[in-house]
C-alpha positions as CSV (number, residue, x, y, z in Angstrom):
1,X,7.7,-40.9,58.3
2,X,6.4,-37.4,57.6
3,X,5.0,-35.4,60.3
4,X,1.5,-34.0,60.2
5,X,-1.8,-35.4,59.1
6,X,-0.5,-38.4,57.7
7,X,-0.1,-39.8,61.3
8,X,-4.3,-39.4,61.7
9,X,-5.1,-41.5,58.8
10,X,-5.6,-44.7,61.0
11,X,-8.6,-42.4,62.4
12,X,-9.7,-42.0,59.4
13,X,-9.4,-37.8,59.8
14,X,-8.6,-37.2,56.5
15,X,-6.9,-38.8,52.9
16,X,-5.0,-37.0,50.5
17,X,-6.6,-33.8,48.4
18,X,-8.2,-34.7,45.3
19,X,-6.7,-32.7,42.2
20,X,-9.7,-34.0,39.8
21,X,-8.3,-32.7,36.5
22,X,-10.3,-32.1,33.9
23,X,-13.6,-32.0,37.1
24,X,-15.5,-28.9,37.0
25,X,-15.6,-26.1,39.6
26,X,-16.8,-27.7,43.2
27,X,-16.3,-24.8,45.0
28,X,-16.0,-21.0,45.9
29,X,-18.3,-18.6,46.6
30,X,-21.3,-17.4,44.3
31,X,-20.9,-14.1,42.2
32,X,-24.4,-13.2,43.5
33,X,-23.5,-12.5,46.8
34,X,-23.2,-9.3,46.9
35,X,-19.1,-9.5,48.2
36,X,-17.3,-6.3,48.0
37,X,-14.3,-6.4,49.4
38,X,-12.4,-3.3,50.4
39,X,-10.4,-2.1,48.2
40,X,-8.2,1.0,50.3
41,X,-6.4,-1.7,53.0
42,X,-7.0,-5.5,53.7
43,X,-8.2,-5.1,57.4
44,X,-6.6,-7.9,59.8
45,X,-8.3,-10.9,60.9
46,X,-9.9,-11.1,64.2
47,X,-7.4,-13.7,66.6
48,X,-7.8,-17.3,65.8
49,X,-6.2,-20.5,65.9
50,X,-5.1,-20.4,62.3
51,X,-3.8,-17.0,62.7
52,X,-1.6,-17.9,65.4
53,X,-0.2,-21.0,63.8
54,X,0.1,-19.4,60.4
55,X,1.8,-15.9,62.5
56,X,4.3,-18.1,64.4
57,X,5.2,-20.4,61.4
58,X,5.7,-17.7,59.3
59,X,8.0,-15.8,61.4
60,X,10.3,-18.6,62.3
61,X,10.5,-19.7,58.6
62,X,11.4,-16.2,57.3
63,X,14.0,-15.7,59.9
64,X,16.3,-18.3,58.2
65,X,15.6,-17.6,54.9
66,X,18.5,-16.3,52.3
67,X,15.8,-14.9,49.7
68,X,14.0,-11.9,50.3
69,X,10.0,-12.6,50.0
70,X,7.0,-11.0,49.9
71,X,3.8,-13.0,51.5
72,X,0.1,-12.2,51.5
73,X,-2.2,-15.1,53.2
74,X,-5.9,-14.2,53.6
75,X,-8.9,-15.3,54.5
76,X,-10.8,-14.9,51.5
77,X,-14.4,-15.5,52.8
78,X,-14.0,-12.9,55.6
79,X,-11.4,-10.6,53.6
80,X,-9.0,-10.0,56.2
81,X,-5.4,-10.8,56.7
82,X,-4.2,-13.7,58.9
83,X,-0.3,-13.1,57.8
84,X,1.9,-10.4,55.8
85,X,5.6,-10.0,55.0
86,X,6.5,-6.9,52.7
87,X,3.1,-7.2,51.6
88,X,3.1,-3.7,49.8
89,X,6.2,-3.2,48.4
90,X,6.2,-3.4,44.9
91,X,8.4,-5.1,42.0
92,X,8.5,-7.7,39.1
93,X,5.9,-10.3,39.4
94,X,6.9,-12.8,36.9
95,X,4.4,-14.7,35.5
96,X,2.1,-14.2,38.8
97,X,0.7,-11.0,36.6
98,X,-0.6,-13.3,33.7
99,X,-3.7,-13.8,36.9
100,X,-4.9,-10.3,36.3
101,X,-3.7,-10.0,32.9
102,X,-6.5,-13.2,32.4
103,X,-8.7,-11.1,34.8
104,X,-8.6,-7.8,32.0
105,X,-9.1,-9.8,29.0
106,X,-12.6,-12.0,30.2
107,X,-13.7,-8.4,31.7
108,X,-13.4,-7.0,28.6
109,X,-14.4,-9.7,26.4
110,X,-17.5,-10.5,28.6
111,X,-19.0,-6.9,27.2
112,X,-18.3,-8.0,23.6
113,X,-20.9,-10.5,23.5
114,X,-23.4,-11.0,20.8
115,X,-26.8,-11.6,22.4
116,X,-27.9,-15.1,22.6
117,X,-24.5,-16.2,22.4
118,X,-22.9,-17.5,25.4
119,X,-19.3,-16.2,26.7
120,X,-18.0,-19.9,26.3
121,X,-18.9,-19.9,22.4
122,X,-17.6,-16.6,21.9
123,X,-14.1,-17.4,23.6
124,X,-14.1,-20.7,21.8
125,X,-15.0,-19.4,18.3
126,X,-13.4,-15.9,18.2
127,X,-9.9,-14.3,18.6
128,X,-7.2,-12.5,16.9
129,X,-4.8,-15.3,15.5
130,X,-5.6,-18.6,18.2
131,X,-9.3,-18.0,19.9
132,X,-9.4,-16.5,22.8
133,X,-10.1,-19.6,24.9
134,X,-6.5,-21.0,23.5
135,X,-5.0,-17.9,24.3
136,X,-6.2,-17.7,27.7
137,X,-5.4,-21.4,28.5
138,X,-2.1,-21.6,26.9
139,X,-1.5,-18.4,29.2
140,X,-2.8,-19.8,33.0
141,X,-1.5,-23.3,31.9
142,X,1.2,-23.2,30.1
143,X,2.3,-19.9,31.1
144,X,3.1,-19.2,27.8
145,X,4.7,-15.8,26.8
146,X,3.5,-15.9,23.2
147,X,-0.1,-15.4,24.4
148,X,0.5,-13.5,26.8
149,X,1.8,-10.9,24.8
150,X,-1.3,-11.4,22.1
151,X,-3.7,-10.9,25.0
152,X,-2.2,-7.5,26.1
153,X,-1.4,-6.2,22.5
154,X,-5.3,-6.9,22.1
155,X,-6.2,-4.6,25.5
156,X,-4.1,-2.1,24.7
157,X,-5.9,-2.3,20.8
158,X,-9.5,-2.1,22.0
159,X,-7.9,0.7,24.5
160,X,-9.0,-0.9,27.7
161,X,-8.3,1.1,30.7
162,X,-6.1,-1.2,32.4
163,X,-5.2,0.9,35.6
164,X,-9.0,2.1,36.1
165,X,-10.4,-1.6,35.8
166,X,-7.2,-2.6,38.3
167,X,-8.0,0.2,40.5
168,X,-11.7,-0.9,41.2
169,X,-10.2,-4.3,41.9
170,X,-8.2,-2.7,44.5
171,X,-4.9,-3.5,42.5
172,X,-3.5,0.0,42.0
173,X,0.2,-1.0,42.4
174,X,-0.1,-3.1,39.7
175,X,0.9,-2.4,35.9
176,X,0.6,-5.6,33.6
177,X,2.6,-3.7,31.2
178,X,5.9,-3.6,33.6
179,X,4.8,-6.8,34.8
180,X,5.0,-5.1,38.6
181,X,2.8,-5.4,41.4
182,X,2.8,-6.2,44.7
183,X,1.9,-9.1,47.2
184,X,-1.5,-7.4,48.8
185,X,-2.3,-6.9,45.0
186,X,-2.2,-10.0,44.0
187,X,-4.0,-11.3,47.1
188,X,-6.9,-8.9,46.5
189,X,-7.1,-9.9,43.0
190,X,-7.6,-13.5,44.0
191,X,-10.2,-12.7,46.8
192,X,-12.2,-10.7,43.7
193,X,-12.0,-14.0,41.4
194,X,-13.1,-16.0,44.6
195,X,-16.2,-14.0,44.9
196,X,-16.3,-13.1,41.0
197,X,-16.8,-9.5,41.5
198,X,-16.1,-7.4,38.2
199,X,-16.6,-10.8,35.9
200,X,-19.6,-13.3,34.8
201,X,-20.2,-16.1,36.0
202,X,-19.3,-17.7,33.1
203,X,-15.7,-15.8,33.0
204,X,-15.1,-16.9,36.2
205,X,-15.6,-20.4,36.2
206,X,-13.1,-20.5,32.6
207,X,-10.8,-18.9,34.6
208,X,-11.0,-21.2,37.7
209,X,-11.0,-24.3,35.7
210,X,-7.5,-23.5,33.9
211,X,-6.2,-22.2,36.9
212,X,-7.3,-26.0,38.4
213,X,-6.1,-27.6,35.2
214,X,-3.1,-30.3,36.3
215,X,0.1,-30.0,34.9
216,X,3.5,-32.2,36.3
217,X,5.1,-28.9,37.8
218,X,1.6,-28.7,40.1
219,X,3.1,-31.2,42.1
220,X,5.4,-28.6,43.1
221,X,5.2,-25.2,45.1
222,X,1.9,-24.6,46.6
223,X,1.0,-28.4,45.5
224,X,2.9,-29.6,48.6
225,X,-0.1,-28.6,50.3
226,X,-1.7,-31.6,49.3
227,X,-1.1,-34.4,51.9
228,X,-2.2,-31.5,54.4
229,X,-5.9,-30.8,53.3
230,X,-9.2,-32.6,53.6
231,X,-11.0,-34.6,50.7
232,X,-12.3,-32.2,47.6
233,X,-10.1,-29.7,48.1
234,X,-9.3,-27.5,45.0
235,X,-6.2,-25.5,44.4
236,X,-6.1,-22.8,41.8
237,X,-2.5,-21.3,41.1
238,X,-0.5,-19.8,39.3
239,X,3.2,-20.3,39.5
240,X,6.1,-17.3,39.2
241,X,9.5,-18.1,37.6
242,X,11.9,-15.2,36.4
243,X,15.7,-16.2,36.0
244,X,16.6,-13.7,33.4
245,X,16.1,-10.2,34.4
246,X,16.6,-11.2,38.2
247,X,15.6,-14.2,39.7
248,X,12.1,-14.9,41.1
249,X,10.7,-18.0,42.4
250,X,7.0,-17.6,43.6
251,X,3.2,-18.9,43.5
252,X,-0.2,-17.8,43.7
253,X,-3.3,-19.5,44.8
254,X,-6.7,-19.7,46.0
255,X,-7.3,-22.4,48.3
256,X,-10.6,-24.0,48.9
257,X,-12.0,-26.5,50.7
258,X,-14.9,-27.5,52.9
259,X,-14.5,-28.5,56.8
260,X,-17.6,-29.4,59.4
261,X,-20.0,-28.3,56.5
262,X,-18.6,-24.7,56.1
263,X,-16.7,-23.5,53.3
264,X,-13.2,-22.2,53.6
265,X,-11.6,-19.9,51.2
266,X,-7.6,-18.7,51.7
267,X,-5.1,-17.0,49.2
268,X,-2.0,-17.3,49.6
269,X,0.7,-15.0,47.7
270,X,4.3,-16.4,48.2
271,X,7.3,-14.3,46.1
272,X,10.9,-15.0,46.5
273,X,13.8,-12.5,45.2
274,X,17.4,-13.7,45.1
275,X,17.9,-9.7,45.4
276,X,21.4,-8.4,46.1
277,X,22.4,-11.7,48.1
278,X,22.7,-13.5,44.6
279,X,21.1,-16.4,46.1
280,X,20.3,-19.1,43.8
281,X,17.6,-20.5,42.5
282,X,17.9,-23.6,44.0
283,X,17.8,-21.6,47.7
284,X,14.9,-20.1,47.0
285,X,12.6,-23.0,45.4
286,X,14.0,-25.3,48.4
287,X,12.6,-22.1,51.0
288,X,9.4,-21.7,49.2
289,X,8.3,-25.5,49.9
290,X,9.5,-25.0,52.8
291,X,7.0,-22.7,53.7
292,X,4.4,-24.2,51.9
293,X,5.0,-27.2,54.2
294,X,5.2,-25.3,57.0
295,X,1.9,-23.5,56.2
296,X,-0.1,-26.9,55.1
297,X,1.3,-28.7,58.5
298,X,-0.2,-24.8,60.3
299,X,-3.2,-25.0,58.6
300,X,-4.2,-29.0,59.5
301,X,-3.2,-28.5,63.4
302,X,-5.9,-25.4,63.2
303,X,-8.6,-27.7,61.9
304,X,-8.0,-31.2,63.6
305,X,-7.5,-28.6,66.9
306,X,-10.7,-26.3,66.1
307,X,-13.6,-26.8,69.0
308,X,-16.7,-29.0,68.0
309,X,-19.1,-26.0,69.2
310,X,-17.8,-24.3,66.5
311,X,-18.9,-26.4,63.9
312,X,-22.2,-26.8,66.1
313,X,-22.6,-23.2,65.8
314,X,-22.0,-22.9,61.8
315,X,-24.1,-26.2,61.3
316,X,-27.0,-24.0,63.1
């Protein structure tokens, strides 16, 4: 029998996360409230339950781990870190930089918008060879490298200033060129599309729902989270898979759910190198659920363990 929530289910604590593809965006916070979040450092979280499970987890998971990974996990609601690993050391990204290469494009797209049209219609009807909304979704969905590299051949035409527009977001390790970037990066980038600072309202909810969109390999990676999360929950990822070059196994996600009537917002960077080691890739996918297990077993003893007055105090 596997360990963790499932054992609660005869008390009727919690049934499996609902993936609802295809269902529109439940969650996250609203673009209108005013969120910046700091750009220069992440500051760390104040001590908590989840903290300490996530800390302690963590720590013994990486210490028997063959790969060498980078991991971000943040609270994205309070923008602070609860856990780090090689956070700011930067390197190939795989297809985790096709998040802020989507990011670029709606920000610039969102400012060529005839009046009276709406973003939606203009990603749906215009584009350089596919619209842009095909581009975009082949590119978060399908990870495909085709569209990927029409979408960055179209920034570079309209001469976007990609490391300006990255820098305000806080991202100034990262080059979607080179495909490089770092952990803390990639985290902040996801705790900007959380809050949708630096895109519309409208960009950001395109780019949640194909981050959302189901696909088999969902089941996978940060998807193991599911059995481990209350009712509603939504998960939007973005896997990282590089065997050529060197070998990368990885995923990216913003995690959402509510809990006692409060929202709760985490992202969660996870980026595994076979490095020097030659470790395969087999190693590496098996240590990544591994932690992602780990993490979603963490994260439900924190909430099933978290004080009543506390939700008495948010419900207040």
């Amino acid at each position: 029998m596997m360990r963790g929530p499932l054992g609660w289910l005869g008390l009727g604590l919690l049934t499996l996360v609902v993936w609802a593809p295809g269902g529109g965006i439940q969650a996250a916070g609203p673009a209108e409230t005013g969120f910046r979040f700091q750009t220069a450092s992440f500051p760390l979280c104040p001590p908590s339950p989840l903290q300490r499970e996530w800390t302690e987890t963590m720590d013994a998971v990486l210490a028997r781990t063959q790969g060498q990974w980078r991991v971000m996990l943040v609270d994205a609601r309070a923008g602070c870190v609860l856990y780090q690993h090689e956070s700011t050391r930067p390197g190939h990204v795989a297809s985790a930089i096709k998040v802020p290469v989507a990011m670029l494009t709606l920000a610039a797209l969102q400012q060529r918008v005839p009046r009276g049209m709406s973003l939606e219609t203009y990603l749906a009807t215009r584009g350089p060879s596919r619209t842009y909304a095909q581009l975009l979704r082949a590119m978060l969905v399908h990870s495909e490298e085709a569209a990927t590299q029409t979408l960055l051949e179209f920034l570079l035409a309209r001469r976007v200033p990609l490391r300006a527009m990255l820098a305000q977001w806080g991202a100034s390790h990262t080059d979607v060129l080179t495909r490089r970037s770092t952990a803390a990066d990639l985290a902040r980038l996801l705790v900007h599309l959380y809050w949708g600072t630096g895109l519309s309202s409208e960009a950001r909810r395109g780019m949640l729902t194909w981050m959302a969109e189901y696909t088999p390999n969902d089941a996978l990676r940060l998807g193991r989270l599911a059995p481990y999360l209350p009712p509603g929950a939504r998960l939007y990822n973005k896997r990282a898979t590089l065997v050529k070059e060197q070998l990368i196994v990885g995923d990216i996600g913003l995690l959402v759910f509510s809990w006692r009537g409060q929202e709760r917002a985490y992202v969660m960077v996870l980026l595994g190198y076979g490095g020097t080691k030659s470790v395969p890739y087999e190693t590496l996918e098996a240590e990544l659920e591994q932690m992602v297990q780990a993490l979603g077993q963490a994260l439900w003893q924190s909430l099933v363990t978290e004080p009543w007055f506390a939700w008495g105090r948010w419900a207040w």
